[in-house]
PDB file of N, CA, C and O in Angstrom:
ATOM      1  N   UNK A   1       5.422  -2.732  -1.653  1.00  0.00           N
ATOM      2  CA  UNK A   1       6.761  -3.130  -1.310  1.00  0.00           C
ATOM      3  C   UNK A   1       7.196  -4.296  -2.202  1.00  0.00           C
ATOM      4  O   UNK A   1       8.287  -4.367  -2.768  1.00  0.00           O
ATOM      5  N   UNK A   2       6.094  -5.311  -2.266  1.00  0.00           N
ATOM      6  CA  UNK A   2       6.740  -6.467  -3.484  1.00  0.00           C
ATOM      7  C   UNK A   2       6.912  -6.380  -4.464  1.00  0.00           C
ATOM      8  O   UNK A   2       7.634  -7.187  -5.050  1.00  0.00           O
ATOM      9  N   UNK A   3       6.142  -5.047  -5.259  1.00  0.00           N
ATOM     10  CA  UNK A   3       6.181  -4.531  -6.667  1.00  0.00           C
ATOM     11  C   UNK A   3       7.486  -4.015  -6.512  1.00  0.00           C
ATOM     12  O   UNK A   3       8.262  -4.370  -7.400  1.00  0.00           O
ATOM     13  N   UNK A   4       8.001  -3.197  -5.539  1.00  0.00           N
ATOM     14  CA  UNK A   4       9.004  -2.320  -5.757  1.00  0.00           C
ATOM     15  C   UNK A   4      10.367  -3.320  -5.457  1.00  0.00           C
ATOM     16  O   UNK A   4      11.413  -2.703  -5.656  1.00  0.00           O
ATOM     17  N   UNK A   5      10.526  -4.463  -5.103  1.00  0.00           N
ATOM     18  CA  UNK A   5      11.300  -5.608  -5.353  1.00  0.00           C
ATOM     19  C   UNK A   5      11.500  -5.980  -6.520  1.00  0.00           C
ATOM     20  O   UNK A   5      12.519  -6.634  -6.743  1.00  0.00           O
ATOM     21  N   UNK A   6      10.782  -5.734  -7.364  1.00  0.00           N
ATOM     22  CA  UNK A   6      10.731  -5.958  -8.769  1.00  0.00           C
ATOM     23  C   UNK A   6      11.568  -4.664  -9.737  1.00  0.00           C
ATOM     24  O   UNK A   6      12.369  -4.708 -10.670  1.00  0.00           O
ATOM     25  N   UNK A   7      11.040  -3.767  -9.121  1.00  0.00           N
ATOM     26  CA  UNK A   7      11.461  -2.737  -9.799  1.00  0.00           C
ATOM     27  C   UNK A   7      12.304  -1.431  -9.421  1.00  0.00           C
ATOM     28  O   UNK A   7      12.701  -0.621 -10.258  1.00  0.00           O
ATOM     29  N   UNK A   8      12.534  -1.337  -7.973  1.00  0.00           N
ATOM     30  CA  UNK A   8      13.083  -0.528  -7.663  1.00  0.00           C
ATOM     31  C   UNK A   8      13.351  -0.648  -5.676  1.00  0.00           C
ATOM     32  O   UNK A   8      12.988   0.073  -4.747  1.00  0.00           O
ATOM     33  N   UNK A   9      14.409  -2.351  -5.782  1.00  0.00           N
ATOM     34  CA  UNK A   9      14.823  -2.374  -4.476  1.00  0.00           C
ATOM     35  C   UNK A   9      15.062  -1.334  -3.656  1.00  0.00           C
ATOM     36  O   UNK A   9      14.203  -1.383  -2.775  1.00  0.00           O
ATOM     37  N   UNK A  10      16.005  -0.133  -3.430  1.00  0.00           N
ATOM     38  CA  UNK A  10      15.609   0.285  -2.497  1.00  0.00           C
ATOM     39  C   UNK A  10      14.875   0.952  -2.182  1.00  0.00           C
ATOM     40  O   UNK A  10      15.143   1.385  -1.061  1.00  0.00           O
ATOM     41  N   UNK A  11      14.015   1.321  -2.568  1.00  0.00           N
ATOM     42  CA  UNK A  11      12.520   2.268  -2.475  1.00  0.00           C
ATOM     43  C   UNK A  11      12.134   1.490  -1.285  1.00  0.00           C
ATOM     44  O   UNK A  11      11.809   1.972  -0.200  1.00  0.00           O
ATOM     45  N   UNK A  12      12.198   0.293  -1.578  1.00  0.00           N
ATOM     46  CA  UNK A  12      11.062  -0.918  -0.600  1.00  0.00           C
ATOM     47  C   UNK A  12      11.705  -0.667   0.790  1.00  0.00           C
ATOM     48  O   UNK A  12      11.103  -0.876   1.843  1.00  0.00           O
ATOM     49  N   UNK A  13      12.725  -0.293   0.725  1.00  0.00           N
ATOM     50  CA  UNK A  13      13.267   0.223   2.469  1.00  0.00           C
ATOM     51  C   UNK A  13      12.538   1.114   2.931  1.00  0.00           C
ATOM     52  O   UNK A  13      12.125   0.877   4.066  1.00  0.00           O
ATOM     53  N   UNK A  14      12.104   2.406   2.311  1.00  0.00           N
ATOM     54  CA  UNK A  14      11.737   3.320   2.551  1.00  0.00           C
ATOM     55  C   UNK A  14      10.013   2.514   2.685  1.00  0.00           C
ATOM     56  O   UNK A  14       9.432   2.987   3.662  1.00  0.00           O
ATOM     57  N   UNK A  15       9.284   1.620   2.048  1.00  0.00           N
ATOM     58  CA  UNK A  15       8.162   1.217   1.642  1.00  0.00           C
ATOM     59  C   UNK A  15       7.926   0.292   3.329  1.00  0.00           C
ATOM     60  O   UNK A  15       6.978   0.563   4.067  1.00  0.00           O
ATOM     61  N   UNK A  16       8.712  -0.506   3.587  1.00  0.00           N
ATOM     62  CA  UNK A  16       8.558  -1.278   4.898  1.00  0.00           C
ATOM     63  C   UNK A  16       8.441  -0.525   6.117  1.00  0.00           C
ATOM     64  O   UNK A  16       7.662  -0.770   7.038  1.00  0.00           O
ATOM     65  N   UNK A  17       9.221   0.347   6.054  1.00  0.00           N
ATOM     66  CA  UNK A  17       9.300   1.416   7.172  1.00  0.00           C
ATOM     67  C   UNK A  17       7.638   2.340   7.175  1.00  0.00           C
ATOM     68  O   UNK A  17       7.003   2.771   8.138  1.00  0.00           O
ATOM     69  N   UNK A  18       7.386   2.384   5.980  1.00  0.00           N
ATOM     70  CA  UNK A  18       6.017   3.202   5.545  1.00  0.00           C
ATOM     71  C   UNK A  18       4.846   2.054   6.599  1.00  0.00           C
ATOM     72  O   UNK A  18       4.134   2.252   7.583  1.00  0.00           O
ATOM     73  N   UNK A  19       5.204   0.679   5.614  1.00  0.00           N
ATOM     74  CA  UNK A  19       3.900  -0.224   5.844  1.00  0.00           C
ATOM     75  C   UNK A  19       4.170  -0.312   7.314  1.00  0.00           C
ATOM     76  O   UNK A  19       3.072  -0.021   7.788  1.00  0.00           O
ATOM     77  N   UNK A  20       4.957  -0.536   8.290  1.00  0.00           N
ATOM     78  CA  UNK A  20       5.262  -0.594   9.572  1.00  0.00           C
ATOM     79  C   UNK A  20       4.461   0.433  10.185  1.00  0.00           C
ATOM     80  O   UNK A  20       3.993   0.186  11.297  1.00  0.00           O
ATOM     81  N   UNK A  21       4.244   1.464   9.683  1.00  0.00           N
ATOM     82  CA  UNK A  21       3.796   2.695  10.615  1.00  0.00           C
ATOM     83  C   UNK A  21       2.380   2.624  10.300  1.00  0.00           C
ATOM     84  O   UNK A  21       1.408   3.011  10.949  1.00  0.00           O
ATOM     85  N   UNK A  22       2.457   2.097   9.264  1.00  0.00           N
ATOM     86  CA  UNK A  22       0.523   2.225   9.298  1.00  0.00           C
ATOM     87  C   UNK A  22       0.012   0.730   9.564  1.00  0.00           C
ATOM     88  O   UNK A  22      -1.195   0.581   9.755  1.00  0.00           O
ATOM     89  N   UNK A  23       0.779  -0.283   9.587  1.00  0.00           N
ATOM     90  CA  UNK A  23       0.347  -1.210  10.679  1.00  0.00           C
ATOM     91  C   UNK A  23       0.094  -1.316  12.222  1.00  0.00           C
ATOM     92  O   UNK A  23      -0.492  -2.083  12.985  1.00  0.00           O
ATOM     93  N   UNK A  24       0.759  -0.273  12.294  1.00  0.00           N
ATOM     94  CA  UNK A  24       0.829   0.705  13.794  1.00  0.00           C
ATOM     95  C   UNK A  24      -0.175   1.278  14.419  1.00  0.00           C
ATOM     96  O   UNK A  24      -0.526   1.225  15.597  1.00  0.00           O
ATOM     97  N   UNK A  25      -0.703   1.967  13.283  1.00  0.00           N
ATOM     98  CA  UNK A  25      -1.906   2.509  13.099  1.00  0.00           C
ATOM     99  C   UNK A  25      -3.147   2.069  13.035  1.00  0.00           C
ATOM    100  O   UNK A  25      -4.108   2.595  13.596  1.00  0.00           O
ATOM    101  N   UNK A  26      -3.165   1.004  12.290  1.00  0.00           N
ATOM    102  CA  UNK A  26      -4.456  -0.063  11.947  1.00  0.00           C
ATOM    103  C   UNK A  26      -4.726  -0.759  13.529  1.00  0.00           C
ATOM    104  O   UNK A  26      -5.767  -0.801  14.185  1.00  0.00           O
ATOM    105  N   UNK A  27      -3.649  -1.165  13.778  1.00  0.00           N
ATOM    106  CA  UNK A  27      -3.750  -1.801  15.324  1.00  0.00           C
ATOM    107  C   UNK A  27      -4.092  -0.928  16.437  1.00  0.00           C
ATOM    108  O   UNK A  27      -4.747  -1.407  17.362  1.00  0.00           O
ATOM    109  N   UNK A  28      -3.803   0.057  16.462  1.00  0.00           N
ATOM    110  CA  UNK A  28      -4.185   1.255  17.612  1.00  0.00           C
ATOM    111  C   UNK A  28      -5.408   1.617  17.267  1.00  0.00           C
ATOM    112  O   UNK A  28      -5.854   2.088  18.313  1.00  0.00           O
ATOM    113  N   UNK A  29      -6.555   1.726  16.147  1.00  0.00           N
ATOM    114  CA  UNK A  29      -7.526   2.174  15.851  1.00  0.00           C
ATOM    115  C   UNK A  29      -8.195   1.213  15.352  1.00  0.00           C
ATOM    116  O   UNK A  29      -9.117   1.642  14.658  1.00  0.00           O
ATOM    117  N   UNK A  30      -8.113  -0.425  15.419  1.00  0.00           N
ATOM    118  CA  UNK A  30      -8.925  -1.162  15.275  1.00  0.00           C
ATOM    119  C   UNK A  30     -10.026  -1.830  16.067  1.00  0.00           C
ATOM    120  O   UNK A  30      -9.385  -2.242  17.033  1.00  0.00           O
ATOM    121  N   UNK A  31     -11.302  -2.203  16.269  1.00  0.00           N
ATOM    122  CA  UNK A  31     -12.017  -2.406  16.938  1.00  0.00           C
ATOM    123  C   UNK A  31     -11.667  -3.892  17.752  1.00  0.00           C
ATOM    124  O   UNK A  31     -11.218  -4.861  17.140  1.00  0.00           O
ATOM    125  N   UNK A  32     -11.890  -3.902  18.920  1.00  0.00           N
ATOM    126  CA  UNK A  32     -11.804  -5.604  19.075  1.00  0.00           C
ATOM    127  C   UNK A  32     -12.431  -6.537  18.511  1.00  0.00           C
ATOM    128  O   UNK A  32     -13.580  -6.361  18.105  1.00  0.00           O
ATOM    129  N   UNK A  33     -11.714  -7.836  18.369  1.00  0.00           N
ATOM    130  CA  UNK A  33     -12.645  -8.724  17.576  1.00  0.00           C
ATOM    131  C   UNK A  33     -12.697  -8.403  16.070  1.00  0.00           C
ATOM    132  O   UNK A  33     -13.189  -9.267  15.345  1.00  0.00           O
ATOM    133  N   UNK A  34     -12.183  -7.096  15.434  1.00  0.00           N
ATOM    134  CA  UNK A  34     -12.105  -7.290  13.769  1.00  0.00           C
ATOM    135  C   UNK A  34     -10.979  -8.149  13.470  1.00  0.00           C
ATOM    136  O   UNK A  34     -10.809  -8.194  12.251  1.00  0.00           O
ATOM    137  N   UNK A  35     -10.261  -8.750  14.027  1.00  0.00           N
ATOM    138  CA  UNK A  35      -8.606  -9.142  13.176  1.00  0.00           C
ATOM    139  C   UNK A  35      -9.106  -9.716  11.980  1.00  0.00           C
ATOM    140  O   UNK A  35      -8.673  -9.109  11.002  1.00  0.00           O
ATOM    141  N   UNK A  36      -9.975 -10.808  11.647  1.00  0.00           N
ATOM    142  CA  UNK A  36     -10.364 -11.315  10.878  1.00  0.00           C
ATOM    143  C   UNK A  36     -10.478 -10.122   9.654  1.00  0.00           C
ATOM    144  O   UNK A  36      -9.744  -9.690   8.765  1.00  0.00           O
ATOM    145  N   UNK A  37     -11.915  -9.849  10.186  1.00  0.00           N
ATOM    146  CA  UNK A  37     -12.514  -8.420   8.715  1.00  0.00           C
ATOM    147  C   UNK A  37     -10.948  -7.180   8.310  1.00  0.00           C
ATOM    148  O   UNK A  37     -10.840  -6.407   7.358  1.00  0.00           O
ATOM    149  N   UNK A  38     -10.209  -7.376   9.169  1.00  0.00           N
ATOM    150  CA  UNK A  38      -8.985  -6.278   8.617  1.00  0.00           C
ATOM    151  C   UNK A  38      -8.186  -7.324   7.913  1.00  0.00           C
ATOM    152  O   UNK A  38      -8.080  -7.015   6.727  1.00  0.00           O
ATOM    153  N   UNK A  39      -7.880  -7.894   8.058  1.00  0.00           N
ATOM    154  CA  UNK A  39      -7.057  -9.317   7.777  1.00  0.00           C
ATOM    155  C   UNK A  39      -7.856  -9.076   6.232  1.00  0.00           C
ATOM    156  O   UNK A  39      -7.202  -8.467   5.386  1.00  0.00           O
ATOM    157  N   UNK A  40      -8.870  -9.418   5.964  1.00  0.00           N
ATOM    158  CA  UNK A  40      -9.451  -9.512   4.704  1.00  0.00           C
ATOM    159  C   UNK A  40      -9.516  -8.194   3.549  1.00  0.00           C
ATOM    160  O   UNK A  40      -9.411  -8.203   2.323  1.00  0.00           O
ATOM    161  N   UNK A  41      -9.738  -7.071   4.536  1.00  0.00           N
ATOM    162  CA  UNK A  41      -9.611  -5.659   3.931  1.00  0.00           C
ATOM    163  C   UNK A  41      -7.609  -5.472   3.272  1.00  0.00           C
ATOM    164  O   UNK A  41      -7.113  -5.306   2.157  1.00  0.00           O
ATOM    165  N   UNK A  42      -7.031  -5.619   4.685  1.00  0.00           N
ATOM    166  CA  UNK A  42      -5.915  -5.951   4.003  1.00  0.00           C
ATOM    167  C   UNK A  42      -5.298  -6.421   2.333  1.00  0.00           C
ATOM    168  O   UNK A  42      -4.541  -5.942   1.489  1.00  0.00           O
ATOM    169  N   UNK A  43      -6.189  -7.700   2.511  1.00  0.00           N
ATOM    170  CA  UNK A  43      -5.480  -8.596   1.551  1.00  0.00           C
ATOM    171  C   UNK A  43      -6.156  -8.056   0.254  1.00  0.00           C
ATOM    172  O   UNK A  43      -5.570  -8.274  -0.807  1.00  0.00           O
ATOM    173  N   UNK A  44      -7.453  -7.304   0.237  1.00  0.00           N
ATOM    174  CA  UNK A  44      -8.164  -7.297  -0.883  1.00  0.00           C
ATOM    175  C   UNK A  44      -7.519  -5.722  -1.143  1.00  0.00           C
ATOM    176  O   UNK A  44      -7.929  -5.165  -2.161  1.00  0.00           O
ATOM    177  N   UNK A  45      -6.612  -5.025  -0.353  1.00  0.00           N
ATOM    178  CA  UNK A  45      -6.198  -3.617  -0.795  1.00  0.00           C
ATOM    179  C   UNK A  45      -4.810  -3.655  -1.744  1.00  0.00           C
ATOM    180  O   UNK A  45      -4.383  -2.912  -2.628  1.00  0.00           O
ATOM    181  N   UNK A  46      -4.209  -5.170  -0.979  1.00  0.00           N
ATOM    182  CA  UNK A  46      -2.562  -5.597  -1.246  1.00  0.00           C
ATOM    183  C   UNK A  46      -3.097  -5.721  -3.190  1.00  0.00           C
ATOM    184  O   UNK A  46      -2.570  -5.157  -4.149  1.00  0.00           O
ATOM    185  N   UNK A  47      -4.191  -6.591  -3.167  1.00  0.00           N
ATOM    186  CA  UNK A  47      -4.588  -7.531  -4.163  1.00  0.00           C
ATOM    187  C   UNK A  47      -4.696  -6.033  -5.428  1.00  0.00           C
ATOM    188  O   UNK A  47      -3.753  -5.821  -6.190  1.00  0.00           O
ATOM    189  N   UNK A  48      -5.744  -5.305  -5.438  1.00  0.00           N
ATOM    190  CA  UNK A  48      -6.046  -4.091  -5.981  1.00  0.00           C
ATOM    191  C   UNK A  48      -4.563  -3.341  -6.687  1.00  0.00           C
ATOM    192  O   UNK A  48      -4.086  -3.296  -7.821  1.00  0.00           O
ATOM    193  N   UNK A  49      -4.166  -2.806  -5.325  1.00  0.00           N
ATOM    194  CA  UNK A  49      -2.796  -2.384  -5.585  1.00  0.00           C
ATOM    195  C   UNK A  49      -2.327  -2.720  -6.294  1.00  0.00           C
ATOM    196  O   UNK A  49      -2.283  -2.068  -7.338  1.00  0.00           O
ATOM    197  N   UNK A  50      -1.572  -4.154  -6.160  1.00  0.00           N
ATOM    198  CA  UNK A  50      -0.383  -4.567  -7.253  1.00  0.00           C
ATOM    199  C   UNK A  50      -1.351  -4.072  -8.418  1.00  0.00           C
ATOM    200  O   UNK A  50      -1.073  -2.966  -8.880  1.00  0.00           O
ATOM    201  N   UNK A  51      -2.459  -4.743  -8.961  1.00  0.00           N
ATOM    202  CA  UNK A  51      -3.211  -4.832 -10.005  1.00  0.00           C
ATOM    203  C   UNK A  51      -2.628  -3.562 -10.388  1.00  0.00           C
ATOM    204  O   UNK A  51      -1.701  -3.655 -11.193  1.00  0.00           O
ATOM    205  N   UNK A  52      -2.963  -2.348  -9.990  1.00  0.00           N
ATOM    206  CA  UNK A  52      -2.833  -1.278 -10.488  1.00  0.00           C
ATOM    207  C   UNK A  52      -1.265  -0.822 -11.201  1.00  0.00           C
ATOM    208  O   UNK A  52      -1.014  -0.385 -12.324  1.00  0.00           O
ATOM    209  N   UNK A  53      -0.252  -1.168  -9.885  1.00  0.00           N
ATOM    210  CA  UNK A  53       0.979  -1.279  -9.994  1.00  0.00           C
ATOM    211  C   UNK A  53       1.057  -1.662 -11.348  1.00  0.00           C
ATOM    212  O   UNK A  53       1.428  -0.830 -12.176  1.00  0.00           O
ATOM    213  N   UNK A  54       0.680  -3.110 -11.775  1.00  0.00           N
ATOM    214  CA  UNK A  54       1.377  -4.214 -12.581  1.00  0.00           C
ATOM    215  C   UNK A  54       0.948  -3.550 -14.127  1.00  0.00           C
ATOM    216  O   UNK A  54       1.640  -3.655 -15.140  1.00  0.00           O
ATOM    217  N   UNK A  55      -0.337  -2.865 -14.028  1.00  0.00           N
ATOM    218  CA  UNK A  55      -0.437  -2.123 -15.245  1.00  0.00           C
ATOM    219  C   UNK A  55      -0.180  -1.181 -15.420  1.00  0.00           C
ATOM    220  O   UNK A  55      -0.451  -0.759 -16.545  1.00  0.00           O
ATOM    221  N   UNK A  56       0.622  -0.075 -14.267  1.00  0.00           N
ATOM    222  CA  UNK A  56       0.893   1.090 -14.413  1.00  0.00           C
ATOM    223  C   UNK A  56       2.492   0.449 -15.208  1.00  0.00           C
ATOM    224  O   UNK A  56       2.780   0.570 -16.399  1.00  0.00           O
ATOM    225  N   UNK A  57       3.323  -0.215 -14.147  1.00  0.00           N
ATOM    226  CA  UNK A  57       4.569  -0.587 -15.325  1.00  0.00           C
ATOM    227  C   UNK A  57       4.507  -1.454 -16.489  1.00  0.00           C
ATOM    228  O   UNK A  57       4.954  -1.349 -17.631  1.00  0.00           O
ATOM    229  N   UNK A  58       3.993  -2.125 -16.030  1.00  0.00           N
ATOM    230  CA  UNK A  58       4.098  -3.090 -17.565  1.00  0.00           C
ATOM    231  C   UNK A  58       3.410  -2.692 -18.720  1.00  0.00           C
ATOM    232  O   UNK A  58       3.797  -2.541 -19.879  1.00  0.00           O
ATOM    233  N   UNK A  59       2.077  -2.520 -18.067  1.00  0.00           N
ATOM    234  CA  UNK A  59       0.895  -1.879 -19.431  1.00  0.00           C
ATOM    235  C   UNK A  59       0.968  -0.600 -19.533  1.00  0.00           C
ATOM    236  O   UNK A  59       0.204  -0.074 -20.343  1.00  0.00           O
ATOM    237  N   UNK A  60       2.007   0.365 -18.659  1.00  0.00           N
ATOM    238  CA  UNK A  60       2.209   1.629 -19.209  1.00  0.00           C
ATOM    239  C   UNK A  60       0.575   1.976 -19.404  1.00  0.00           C
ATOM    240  O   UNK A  60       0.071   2.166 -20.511  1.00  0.00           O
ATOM    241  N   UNK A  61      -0.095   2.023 -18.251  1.00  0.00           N
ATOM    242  CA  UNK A  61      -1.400   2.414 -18.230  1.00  0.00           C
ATOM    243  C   UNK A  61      -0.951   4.059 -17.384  1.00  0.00           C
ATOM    244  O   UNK A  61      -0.132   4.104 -16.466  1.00  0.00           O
ATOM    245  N   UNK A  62      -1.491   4.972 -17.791  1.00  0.00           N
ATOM    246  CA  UNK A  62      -1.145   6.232 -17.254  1.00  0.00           C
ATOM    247  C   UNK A  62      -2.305   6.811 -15.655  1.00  0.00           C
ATOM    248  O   UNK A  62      -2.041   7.432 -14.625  1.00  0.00           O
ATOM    249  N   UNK A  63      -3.728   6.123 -16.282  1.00  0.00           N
ATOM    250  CA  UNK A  63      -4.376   6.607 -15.180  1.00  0.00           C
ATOM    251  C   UNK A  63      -4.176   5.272 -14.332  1.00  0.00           C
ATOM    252  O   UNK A  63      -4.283   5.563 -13.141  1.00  0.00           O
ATOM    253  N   UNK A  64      -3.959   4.102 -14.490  1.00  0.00           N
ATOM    254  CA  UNK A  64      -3.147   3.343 -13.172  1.00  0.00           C
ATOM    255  C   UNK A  64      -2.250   3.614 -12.017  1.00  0.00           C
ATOM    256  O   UNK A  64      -2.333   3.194 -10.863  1.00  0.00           O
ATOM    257  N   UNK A  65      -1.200   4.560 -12.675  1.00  0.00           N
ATOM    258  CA  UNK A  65      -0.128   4.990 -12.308  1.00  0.00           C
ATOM    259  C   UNK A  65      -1.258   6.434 -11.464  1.00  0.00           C
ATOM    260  O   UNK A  65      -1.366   6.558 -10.244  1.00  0.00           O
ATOM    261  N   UNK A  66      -1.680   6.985 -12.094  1.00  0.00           N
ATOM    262  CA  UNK A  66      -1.670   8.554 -11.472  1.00  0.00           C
ATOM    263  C   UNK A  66      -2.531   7.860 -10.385  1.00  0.00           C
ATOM    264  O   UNK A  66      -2.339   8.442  -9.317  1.00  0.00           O
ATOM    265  N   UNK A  67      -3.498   6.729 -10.240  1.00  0.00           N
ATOM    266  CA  UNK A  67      -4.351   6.196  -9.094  1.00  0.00           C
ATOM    267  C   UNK A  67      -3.275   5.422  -8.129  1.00  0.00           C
ATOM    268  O   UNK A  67      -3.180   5.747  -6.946  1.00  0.00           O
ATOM    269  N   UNK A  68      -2.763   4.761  -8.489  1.00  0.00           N
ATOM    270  CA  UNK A  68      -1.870   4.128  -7.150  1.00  0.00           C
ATOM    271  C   UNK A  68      -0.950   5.016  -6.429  1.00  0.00           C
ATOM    272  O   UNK A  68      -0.472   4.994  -5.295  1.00  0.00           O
ATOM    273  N   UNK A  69      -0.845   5.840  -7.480  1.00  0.00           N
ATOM    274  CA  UNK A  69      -0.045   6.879  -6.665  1.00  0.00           C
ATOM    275  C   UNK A  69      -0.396   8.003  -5.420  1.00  0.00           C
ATOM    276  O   UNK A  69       0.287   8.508  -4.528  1.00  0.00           O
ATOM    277  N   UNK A  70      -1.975   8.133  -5.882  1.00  0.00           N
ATOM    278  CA  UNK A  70      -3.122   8.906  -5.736  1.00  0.00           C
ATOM    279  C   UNK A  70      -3.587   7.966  -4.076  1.00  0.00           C
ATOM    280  O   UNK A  70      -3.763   8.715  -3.115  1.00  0.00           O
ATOM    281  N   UNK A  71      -3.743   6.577  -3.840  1.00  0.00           N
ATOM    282  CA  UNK A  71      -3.974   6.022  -3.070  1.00  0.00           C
ATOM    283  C   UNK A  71      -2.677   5.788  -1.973  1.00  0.00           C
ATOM    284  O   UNK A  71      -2.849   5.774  -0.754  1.00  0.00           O
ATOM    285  N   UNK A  72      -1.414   5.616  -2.603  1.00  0.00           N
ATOM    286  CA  UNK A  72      -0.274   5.676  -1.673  1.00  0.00           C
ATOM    287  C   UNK A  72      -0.374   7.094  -0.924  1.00  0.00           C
ATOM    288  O   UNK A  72      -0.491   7.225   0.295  1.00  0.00           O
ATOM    289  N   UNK A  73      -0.315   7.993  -1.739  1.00  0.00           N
ATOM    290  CA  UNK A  73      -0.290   9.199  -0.668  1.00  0.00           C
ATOM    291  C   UNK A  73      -0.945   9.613   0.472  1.00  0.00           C
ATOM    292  O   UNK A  73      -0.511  10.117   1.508  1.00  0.00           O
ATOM    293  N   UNK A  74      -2.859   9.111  -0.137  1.00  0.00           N
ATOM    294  CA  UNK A  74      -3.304   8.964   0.927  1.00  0.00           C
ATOM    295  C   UNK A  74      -3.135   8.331   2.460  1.00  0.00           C
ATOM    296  O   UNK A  74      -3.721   8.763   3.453  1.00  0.00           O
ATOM    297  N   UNK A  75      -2.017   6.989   2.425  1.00  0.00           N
ATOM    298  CA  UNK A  75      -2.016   6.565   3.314  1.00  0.00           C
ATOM    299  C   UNK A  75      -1.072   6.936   4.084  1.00  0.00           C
ATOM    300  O   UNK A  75      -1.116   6.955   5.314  1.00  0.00           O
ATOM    301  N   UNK A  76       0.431   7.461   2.931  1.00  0.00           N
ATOM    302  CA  UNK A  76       1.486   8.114   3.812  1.00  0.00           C
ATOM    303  C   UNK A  76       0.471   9.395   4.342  1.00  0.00           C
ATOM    304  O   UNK A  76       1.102   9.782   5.326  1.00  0.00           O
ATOM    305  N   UNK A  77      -0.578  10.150   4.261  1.00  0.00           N
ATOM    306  CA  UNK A  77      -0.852  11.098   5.118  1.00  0.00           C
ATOM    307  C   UNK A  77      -1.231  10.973   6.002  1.00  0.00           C
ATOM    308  O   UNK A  77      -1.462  11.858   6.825  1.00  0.00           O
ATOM    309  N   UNK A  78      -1.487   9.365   6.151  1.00  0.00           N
ATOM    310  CA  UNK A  78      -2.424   9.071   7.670  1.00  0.00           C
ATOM    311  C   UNK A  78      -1.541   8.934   8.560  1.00  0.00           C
ATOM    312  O   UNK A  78      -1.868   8.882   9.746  1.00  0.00           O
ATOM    313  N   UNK A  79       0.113   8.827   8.047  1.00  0.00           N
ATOM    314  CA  UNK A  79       0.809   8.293   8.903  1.00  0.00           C
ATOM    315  C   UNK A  79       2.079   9.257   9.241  1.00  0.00           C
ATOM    316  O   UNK A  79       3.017   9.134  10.028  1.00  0.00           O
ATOM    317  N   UNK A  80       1.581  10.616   7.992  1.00  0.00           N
ATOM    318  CA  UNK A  80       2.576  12.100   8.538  1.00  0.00           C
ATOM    319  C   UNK A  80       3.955  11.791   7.346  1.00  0.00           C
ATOM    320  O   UNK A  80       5.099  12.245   7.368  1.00  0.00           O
ATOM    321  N   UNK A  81       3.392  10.982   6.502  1.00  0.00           N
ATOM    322  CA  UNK A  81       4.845  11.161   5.620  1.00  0.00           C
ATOM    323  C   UNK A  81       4.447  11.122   4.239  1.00  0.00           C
ATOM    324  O   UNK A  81       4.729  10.354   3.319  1.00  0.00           O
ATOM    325  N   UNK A  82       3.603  12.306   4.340  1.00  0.00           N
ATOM    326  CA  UNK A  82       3.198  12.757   2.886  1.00  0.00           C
ATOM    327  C   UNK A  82       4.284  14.192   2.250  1.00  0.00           C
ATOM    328  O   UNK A  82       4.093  14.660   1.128  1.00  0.00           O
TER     329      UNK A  82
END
């Protein structure tokens, strides 16, 4: 969603509404007592991502692009909006 602030505002509407539903998700299927360890999985997926993002546009890296893309889908399928 912050990459796509950069590059393609309204996508990120469609992107919040995405991350909303699978925060939805994470919380309904998380164990008690992880907030912490998801909290961290979180941040190290956000972290990855952009990475990938930032070289799929800028560095015009091609297998960046076909992987983040490759990993977004996966998650819109967890959440029925693949």
């Amino acid at each position: 969603m912050e990459h796509q602030w950069l590059v393609d505002g309204p996508a990120s509407e469609a992107t919040a509404r995405s991350r909303e539903a699978m925060l939805a998700l994470v919380d309904a299927v998380a164990p008690a007592g992880q907030t912490a360890q998801l909290m961290g999985w979180r941040i190290e997926a956000k972290v990855a991502q952009a990475g990938l993002l930032t070289r799929a546009t800028f560095g015009r890296d091609r297998l960046a692009k076909q992987r983040a893309d490759y990993l977004i889908g996966q998650c819109l399928a967890l959440i029925g909006q693949s």
